[in-house]
CHARMM-style PDB file with segment names, atoms N, HN, CA, C and O in Angstrom:
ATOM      1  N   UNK     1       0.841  -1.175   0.000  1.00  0.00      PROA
ATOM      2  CA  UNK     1       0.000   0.000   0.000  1.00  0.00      PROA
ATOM      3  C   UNK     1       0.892   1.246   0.000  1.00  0.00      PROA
ATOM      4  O   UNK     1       1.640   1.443   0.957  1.00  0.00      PROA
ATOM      5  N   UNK     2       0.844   2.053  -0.984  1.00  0.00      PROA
ATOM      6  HN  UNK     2       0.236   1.893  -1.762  1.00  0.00      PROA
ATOM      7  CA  UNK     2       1.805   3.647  -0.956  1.00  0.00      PROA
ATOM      8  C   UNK     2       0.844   4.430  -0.223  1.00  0.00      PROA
ATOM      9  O   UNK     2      -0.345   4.293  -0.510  1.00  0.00      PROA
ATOM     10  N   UNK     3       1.109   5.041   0.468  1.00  0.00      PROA
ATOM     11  HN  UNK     3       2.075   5.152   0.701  1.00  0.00      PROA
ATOM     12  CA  UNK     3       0.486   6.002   1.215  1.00  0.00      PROA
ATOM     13  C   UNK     3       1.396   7.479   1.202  1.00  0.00      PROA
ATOM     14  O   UNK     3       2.398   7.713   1.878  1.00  0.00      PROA
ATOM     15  N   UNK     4       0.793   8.290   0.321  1.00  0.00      PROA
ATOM     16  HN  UNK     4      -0.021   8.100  -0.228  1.00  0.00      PROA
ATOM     17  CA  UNK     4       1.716   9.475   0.503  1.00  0.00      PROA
ATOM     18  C   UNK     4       0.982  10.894   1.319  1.00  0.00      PROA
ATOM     19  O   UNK     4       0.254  11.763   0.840  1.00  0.00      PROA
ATOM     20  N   UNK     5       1.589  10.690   2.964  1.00  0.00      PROA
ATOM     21  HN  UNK     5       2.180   9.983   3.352  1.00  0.00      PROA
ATOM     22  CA  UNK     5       1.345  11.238   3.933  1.00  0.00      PROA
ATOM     23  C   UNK     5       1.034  12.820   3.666  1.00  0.00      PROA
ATOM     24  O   UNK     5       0.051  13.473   4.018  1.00  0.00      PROA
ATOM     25  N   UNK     6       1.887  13.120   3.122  1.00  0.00      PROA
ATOM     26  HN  UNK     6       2.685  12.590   2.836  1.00  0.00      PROA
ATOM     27  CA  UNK     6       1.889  15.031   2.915  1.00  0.00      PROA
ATOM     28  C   UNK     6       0.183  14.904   2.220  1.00  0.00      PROA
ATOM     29  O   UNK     6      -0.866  15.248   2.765  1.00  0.00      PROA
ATOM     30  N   UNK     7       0.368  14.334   0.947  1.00  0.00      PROA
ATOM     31  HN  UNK     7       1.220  14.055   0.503  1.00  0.00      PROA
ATOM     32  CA  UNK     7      -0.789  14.623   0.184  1.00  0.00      PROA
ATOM     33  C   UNK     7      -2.376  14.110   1.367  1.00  0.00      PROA
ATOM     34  O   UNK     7      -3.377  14.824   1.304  1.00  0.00      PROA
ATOM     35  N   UNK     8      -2.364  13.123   2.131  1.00  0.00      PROA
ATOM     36  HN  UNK     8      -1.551  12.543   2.181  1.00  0.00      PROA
ATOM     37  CA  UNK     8      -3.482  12.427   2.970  1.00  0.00      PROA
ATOM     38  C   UNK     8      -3.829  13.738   4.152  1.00  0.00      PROA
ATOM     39  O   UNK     8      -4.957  13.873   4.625  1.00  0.00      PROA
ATOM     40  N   UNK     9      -2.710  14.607   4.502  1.00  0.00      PROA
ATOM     41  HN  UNK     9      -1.794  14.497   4.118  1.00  0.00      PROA
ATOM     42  CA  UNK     9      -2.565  15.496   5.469  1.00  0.00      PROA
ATOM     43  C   UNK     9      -2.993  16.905   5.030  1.00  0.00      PROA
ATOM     44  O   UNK     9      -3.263  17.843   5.780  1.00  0.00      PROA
ATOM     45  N   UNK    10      -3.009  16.893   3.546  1.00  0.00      PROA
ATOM     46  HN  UNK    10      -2.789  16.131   2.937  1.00  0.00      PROA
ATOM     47  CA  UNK    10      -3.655  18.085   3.114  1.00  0.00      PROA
ATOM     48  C   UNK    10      -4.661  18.142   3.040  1.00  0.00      PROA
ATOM     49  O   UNK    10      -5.423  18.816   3.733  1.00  0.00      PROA
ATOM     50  N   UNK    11      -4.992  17.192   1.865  1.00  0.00      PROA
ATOM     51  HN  UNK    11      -4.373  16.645   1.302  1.00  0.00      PROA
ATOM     52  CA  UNK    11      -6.589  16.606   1.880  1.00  0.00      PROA
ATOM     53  C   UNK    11      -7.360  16.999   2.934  1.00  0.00      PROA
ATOM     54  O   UNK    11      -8.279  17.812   2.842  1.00  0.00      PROA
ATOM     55  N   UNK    12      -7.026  16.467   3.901  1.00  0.00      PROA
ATOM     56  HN  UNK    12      -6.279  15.806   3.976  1.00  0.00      PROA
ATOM     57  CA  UNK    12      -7.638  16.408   5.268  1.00  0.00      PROA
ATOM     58  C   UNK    12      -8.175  17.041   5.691  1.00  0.00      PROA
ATOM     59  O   UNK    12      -9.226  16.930   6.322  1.00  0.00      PROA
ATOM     60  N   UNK    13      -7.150  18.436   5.264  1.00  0.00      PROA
ATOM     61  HN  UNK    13      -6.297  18.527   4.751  1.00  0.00      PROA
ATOM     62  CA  UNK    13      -7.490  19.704   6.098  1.00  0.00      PROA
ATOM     63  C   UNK    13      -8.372  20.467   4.694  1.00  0.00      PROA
ATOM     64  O   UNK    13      -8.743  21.584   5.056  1.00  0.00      PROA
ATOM     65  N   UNK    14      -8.664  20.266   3.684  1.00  0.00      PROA
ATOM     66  HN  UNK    14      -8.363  19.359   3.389  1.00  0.00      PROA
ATOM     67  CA  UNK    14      -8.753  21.156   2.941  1.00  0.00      PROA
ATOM     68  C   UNK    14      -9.900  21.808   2.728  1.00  0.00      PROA
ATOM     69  O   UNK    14     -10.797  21.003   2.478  1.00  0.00      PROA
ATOM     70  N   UNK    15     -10.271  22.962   2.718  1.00  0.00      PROA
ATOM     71  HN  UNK    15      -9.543  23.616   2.922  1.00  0.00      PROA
ATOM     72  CA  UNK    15     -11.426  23.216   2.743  1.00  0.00      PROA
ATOM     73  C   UNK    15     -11.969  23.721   4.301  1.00  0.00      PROA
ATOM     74  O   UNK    15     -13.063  24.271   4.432  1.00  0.00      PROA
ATOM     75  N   UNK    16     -10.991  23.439   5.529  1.00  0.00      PROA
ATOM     76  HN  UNK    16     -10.103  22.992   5.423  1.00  0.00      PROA
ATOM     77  CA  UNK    16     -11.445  24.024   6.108  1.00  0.00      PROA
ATOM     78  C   UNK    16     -10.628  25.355   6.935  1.00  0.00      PROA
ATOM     79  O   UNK    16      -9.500  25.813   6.754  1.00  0.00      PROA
ATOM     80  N   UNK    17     -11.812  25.781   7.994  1.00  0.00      PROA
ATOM     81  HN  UNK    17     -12.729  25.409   8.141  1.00  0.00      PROA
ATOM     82  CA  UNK    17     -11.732  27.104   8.263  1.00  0.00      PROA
ATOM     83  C   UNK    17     -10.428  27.603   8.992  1.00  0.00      PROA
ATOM     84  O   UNK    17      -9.542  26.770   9.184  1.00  0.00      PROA
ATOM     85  N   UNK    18     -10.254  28.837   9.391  1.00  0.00      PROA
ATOM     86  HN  UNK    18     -10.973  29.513   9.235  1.00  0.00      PROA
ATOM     87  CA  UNK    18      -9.371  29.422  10.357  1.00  0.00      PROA
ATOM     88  C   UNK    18      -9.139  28.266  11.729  1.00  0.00      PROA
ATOM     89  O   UNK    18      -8.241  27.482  12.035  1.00  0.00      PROA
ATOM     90  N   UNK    19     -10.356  28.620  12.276  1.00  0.00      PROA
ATOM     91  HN  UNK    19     -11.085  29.257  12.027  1.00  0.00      PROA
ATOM     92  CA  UNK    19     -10.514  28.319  13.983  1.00  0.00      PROA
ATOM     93  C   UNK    19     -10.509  26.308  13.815  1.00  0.00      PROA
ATOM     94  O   UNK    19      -9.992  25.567  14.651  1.00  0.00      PROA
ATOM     95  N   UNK    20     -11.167  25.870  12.629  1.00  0.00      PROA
ATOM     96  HN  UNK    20     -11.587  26.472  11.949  1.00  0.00      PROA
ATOM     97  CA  UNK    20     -10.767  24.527  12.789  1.00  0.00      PROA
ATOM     98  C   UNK    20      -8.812  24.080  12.777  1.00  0.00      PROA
ATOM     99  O   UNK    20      -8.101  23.551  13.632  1.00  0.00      PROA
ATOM    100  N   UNK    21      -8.501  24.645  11.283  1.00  0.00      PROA
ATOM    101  HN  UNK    21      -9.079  25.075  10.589  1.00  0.00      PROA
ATOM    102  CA  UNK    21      -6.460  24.119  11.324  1.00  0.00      PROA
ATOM    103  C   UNK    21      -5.767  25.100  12.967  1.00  0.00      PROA
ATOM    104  O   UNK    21      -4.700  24.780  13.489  1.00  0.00      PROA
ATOM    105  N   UNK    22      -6.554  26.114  13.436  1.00  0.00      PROA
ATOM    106  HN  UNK    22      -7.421  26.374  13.011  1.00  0.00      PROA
ATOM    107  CA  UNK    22      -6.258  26.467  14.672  1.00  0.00      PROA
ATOM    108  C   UNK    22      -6.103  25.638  15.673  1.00  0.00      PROA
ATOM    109  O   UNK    22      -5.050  25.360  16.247  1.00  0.00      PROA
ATOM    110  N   UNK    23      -7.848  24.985  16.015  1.00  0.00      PROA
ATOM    111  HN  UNK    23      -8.704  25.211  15.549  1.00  0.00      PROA
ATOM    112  CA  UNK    23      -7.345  24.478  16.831  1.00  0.00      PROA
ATOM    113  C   UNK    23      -6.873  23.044  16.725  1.00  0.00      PROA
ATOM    114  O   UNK    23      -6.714  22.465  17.800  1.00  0.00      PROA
ATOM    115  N   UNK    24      -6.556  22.195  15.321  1.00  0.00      PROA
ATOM    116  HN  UNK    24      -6.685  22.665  14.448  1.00  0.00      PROA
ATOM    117  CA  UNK    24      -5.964  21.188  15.107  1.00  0.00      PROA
ATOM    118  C   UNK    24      -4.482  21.353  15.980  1.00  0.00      PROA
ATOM    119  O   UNK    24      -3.983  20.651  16.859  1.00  0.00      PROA
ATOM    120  N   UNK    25      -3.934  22.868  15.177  1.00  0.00      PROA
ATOM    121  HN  UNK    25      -4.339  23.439  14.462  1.00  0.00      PROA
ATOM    122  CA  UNK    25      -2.651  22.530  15.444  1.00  0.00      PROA
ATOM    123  C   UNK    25      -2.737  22.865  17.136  1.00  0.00      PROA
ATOM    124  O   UNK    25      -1.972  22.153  17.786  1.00  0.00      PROA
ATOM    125  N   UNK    26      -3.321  23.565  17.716  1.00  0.00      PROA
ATOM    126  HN  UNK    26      -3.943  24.144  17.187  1.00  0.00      PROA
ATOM    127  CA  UNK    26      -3.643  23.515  19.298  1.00  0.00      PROA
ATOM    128  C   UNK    26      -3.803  22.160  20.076  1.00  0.00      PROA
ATOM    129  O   UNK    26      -3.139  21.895  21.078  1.00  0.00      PROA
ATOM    130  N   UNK    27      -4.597  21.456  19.610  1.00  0.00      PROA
ATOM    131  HN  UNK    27      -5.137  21.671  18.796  1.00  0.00      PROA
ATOM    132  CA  UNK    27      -4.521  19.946  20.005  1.00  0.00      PROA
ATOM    133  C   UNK    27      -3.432  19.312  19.701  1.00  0.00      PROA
ATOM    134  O   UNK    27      -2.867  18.532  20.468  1.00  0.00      PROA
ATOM    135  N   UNK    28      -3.069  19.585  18.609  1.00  0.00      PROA
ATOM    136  HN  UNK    28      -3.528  20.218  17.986  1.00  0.00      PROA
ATOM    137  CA  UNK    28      -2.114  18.346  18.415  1.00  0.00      PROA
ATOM    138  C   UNK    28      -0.330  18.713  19.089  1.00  0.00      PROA
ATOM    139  O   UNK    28       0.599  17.909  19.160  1.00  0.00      PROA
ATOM    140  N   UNK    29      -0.336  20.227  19.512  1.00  0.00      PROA
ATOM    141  HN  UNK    29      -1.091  20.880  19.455  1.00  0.00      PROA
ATOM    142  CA  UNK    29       0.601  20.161  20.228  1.00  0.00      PROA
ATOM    143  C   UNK    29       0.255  20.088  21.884  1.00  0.00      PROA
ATOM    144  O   UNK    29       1.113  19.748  22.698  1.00  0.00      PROA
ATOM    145  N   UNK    30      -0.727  20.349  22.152  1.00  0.00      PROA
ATOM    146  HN  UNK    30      -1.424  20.625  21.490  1.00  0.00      PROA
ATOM    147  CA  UNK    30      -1.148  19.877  23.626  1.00  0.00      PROA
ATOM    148  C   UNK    30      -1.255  18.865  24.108  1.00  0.00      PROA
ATOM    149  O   UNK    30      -1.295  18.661  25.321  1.00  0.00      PROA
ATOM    150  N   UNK    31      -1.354  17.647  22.811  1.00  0.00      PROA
ATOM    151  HN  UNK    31      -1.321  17.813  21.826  1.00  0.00      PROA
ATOM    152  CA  UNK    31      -1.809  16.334  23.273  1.00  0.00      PROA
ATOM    153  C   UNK    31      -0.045  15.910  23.683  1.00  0.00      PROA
ATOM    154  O   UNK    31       0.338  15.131  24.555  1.00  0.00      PROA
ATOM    155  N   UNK    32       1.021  16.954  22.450  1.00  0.00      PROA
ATOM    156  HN  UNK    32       0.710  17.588  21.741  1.00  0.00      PROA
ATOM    157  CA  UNK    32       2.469  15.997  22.993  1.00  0.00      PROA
ATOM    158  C   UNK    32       2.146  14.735  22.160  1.00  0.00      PROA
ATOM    159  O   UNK    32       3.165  14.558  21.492  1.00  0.00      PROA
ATOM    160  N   UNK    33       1.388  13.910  21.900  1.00  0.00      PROA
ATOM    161  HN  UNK    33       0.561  14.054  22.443  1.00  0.00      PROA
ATOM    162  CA  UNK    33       1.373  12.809  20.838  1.00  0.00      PROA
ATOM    163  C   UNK    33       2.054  12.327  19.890  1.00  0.00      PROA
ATOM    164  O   UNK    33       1.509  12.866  18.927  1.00  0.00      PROA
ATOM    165  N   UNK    34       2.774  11.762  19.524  1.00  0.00      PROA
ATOM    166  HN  UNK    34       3.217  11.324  20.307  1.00  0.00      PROA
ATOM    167  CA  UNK    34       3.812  11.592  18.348  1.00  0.00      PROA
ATOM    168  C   UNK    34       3.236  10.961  17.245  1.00  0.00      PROA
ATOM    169  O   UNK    34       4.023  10.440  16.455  1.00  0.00      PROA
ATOM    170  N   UNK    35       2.019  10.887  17.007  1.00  0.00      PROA
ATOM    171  HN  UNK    35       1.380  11.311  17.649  1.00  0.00      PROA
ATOM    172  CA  UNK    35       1.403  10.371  15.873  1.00  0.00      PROA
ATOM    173  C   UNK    35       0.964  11.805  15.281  1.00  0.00      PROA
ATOM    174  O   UNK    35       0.683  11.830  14.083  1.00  0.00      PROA
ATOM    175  N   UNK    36       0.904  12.694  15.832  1.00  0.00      PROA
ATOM    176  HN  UNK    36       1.132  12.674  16.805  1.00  0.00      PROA
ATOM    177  CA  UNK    36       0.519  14.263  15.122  1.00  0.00      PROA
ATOM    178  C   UNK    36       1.920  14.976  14.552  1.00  0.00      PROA
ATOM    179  O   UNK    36       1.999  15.994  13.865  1.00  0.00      PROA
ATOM    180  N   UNK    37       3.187  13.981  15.134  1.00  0.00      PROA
ATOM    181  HN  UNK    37       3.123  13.154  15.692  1.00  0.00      PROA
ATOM    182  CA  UNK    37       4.000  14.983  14.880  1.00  0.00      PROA
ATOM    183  C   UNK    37       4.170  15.040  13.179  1.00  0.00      PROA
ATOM    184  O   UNK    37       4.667  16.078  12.744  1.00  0.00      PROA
ATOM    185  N   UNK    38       3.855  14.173  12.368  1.00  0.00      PROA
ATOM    186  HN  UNK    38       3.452  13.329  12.721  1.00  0.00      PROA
ATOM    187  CA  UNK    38       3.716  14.327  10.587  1.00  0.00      PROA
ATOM    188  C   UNK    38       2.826  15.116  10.672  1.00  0.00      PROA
ATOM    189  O   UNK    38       3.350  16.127  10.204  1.00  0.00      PROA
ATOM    190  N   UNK    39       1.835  15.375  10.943  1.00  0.00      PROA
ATOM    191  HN  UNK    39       1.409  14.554  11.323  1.00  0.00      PROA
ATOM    192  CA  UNK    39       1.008  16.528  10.463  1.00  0.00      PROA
ATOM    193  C   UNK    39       1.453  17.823  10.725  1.00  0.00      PROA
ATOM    194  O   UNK    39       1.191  18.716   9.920  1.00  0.00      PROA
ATOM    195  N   UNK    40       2.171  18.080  11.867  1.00  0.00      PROA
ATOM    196  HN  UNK    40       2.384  17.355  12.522  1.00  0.00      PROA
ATOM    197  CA  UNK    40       2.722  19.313  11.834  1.00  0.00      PROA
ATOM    198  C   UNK    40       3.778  19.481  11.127  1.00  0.00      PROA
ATOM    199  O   UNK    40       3.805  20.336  10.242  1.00  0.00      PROA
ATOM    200  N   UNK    41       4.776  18.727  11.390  1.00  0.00      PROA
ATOM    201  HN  UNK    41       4.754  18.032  12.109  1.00  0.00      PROA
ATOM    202  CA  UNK    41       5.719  19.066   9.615  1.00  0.00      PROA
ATOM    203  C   UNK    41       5.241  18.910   8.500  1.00  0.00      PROA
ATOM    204  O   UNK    41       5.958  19.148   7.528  1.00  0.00      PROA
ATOM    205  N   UNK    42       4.122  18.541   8.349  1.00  0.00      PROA
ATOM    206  HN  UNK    42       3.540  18.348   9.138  1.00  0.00      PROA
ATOM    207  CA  UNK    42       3.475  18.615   7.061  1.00  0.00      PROA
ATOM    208  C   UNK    42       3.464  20.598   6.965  1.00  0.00      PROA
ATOM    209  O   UNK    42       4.090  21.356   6.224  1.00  0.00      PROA
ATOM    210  N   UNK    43       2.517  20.855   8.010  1.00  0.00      PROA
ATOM    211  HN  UNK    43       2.008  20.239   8.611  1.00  0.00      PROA
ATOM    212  CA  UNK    43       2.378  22.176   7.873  1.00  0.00      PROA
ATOM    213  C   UNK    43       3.722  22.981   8.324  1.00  0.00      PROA
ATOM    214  O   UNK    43       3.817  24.150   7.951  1.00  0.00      PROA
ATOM    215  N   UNK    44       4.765  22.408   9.109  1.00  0.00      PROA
ATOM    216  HN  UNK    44       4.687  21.458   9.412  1.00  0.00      PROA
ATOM    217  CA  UNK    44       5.644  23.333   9.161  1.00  0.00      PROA
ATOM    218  C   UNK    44       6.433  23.814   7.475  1.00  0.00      PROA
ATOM    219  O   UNK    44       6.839  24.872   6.994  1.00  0.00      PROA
ATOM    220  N   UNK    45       6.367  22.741   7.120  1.00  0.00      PROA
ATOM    221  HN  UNK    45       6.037  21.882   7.511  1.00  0.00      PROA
ATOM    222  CA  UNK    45       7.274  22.235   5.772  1.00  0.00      PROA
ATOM    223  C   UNK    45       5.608  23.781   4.927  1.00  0.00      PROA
ATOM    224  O   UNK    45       5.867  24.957   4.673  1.00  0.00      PROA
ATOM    225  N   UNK    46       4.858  23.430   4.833  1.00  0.00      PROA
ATOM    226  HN  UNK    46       4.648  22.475   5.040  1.00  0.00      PROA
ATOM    227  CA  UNK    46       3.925  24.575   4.123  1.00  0.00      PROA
ATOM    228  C   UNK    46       4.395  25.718   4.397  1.00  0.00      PROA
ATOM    229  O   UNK    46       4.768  26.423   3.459  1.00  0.00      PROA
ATOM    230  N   UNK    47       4.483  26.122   5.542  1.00  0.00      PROA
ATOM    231  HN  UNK    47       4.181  25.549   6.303  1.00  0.00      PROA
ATOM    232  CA  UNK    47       5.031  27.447   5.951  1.00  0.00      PROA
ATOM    233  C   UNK    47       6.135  28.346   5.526  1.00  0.00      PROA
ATOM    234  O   UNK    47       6.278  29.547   5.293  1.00  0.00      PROA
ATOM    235  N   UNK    48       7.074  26.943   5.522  1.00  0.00      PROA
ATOM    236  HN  UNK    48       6.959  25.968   5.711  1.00  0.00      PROA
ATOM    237  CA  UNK    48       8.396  27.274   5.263  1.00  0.00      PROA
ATOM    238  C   UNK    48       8.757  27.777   3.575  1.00  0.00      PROA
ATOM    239  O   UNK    48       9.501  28.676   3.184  1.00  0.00      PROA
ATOM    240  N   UNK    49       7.874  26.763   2.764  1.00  0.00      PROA
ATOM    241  HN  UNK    49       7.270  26.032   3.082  1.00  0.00      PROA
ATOM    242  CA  UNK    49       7.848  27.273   1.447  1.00  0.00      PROA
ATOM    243  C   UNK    49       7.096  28.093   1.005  1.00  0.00      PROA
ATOM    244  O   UNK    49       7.051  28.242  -0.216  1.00  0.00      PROA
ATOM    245  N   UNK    50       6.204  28.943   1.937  1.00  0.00      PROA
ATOM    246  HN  UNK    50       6.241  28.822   2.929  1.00  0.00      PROA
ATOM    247  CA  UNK    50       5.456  30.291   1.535  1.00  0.00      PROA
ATOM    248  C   UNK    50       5.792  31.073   2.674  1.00  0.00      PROA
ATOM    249  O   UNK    50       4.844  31.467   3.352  1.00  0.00      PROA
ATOM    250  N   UNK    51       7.233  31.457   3.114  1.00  0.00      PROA
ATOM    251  HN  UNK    51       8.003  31.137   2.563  1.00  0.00      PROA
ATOM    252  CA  UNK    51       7.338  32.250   3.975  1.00  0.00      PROA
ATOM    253  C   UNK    51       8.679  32.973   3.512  1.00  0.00      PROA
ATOM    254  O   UNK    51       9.657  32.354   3.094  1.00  0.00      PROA
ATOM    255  N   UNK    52       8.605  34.418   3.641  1.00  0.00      PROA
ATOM    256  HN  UNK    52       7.810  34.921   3.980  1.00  0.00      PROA
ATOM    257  CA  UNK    52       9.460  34.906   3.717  1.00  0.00      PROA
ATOM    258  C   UNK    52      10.918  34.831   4.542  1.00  0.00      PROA
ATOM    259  O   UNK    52      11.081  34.299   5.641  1.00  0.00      PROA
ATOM    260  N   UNK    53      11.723  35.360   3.899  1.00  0.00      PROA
ATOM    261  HN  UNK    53      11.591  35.792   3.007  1.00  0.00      PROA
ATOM    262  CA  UNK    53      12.911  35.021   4.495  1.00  0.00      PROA
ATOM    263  C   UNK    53      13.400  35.658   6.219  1.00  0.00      PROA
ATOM    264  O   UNK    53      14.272  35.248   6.985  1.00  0.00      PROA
ATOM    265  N   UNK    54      12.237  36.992   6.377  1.00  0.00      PROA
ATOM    266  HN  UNK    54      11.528  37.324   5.755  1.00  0.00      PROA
ATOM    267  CA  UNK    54      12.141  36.541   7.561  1.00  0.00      PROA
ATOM    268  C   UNK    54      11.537  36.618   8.879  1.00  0.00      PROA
ATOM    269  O   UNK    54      11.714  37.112   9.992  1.00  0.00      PROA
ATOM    270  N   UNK    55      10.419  35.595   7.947  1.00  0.00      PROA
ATOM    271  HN  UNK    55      10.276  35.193   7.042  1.00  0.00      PROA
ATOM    272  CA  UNK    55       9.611  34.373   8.798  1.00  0.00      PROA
ATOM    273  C   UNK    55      10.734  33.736   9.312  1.00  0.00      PROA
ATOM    274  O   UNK    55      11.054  33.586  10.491  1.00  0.00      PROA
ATOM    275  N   UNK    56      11.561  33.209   7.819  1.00  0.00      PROA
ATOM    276  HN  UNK    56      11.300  33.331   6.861  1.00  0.00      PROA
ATOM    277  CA  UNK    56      12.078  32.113   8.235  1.00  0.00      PROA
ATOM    278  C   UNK    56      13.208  32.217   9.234  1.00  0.00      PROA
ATOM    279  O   UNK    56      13.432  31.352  10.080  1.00  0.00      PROA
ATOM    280  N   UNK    57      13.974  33.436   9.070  1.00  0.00      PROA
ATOM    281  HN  UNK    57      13.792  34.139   8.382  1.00  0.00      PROA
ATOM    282  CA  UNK    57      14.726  33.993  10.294  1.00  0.00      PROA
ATOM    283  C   UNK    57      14.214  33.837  11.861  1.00  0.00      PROA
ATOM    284  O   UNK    57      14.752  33.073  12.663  1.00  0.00      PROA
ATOM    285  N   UNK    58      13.081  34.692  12.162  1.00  0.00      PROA
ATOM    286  HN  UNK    58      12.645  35.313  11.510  1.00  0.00      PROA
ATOM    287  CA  UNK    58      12.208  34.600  13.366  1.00  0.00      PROA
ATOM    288  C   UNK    58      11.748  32.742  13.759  1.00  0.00      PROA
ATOM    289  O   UNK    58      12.019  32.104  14.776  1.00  0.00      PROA
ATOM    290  N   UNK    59      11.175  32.408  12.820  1.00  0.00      PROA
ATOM    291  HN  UNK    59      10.955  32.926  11.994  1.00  0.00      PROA
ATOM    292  CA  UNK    59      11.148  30.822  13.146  1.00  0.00      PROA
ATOM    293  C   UNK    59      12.617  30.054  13.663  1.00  0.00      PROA
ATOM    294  O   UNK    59      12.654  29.335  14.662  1.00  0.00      PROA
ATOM    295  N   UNK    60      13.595  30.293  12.951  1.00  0.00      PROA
ATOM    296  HN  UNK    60      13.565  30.877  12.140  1.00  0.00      PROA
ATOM    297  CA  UNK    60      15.009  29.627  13.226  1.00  0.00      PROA
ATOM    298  C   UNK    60      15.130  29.982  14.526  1.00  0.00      PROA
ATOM    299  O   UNK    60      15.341  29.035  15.283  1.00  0.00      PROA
ATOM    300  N   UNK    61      15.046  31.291  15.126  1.00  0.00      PROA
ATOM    301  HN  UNK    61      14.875  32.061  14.511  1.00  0.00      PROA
ATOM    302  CA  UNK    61      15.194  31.943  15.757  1.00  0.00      PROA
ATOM    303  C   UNK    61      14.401  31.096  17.502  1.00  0.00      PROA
ATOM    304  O   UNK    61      14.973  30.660  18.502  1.00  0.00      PROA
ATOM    305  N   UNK    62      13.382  31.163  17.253  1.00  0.00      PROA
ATOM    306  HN  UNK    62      12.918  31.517  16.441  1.00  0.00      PROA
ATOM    307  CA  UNK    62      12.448  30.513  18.080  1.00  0.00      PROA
ATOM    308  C   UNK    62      12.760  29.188  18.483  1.00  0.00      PROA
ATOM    309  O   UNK    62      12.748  28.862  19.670  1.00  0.00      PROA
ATOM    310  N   UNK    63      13.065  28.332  17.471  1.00  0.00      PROA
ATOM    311  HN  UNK    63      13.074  28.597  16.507  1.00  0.00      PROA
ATOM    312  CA  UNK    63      13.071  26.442  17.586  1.00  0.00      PROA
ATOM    313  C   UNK    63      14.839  26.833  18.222  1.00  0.00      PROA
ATOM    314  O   UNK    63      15.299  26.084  19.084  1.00  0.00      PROA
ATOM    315  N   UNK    64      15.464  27.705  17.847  1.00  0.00      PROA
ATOM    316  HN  UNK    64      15.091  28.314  17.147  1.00  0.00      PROA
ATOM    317  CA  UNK    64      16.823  27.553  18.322  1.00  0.00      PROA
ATOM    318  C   UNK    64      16.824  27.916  19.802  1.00  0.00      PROA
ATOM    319  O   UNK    64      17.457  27.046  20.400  1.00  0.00      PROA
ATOM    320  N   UNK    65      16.441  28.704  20.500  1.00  0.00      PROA
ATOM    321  HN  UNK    65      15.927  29.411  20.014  1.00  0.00      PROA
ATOM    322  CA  UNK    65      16.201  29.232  21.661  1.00  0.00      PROA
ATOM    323  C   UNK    65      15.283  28.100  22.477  1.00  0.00      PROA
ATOM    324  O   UNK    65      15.763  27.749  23.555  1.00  0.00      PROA
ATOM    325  N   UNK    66      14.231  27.592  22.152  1.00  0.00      PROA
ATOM    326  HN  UNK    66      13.841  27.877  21.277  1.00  0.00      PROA
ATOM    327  CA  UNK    66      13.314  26.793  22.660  1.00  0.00      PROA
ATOM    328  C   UNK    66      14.244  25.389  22.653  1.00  0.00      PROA
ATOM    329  O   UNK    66      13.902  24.451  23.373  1.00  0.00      PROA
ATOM    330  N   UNK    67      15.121  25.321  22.027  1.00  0.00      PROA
ATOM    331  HN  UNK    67      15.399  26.083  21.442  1.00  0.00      PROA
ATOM    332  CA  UNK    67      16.134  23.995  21.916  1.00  0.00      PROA
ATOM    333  C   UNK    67      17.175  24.020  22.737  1.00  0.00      PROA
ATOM    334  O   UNK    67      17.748  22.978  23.056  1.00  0.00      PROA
ATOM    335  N   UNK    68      17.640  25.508  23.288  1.00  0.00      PROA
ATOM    336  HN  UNK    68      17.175  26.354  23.029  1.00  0.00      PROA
ATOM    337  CA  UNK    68      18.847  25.482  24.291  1.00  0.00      PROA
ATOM    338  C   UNK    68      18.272  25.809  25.495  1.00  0.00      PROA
ATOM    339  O   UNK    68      18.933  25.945  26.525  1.00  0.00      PROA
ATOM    340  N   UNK    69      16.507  26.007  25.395  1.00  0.00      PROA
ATOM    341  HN  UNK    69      15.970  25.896  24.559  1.00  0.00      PROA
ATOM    342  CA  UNK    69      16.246  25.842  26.668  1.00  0.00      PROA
ATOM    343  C   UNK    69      15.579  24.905  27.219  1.00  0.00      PROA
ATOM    344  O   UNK    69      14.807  25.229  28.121  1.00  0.00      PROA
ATOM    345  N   UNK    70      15.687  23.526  26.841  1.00  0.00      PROA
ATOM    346  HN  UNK    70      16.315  23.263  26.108  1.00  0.00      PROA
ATOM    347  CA  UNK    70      14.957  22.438  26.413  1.00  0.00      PROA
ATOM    348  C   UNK    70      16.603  21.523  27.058  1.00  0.00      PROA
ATOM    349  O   UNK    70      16.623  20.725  27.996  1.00  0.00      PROA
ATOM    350  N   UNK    71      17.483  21.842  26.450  1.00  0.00      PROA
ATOM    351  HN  UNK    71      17.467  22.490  25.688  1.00  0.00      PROA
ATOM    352  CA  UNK    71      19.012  21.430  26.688  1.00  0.00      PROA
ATOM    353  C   UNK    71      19.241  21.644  28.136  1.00  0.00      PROA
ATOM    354  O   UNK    71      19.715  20.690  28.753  1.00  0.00      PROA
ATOM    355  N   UNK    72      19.006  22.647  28.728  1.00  0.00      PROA
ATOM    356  HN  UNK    72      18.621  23.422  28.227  1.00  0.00      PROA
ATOM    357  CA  UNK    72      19.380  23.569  30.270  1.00  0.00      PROA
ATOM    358  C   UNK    72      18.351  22.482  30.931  1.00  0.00      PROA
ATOM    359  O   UNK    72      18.654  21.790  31.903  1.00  0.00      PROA
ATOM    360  N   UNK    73      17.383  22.447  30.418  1.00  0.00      PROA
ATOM    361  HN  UNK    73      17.136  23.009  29.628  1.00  0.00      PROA
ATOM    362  CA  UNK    73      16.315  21.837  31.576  1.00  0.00      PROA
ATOM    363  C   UNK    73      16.503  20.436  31.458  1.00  0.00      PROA
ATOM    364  O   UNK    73      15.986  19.819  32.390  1.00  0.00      PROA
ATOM    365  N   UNK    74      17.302  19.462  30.281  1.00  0.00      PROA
ATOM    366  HN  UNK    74      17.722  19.963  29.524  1.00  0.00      PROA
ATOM    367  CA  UNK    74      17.445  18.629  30.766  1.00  0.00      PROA
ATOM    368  C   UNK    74      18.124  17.667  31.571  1.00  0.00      PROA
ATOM    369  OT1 UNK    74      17.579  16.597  31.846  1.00  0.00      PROA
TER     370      UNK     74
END
């Protein structure tokens, strides 16, 4: 069976509203779950290729800081 995840993860969402992919991505980082974590790189990976350069600065920016303080606490 091929299953191509990006495309099943768009689908999914398509068509719907603000406050629904809101609070998807709200759940699915609250739950901590590792079966959501493809769906959010699905959408991180979206972001990244319709985002300015700097989005993409401020984003680097964020996961890098949230990673050395993630490092300290462990």
């Amino acid at each position: 069976m091929d299953i191509n995840i990006r495309e099943h993860i768009i689908n999914n969402f398509k068509g719907d509203d603000y406050n629904t992919l809101k609070n998807a991505i709200d759940e699915s980082v609250a739950s901590q779950d590792e079966v959501t974590l493809p769906g959010l790189g699905v959408f991180l990976e979206i972001i990244w290729e319709n985002a300015s350069q700097e989005l993409k600065n401020e984003l680097i920016e964020i996961i890098k800081k949230r990673v050395e303080n993630k490092e300290k606490n462990s």
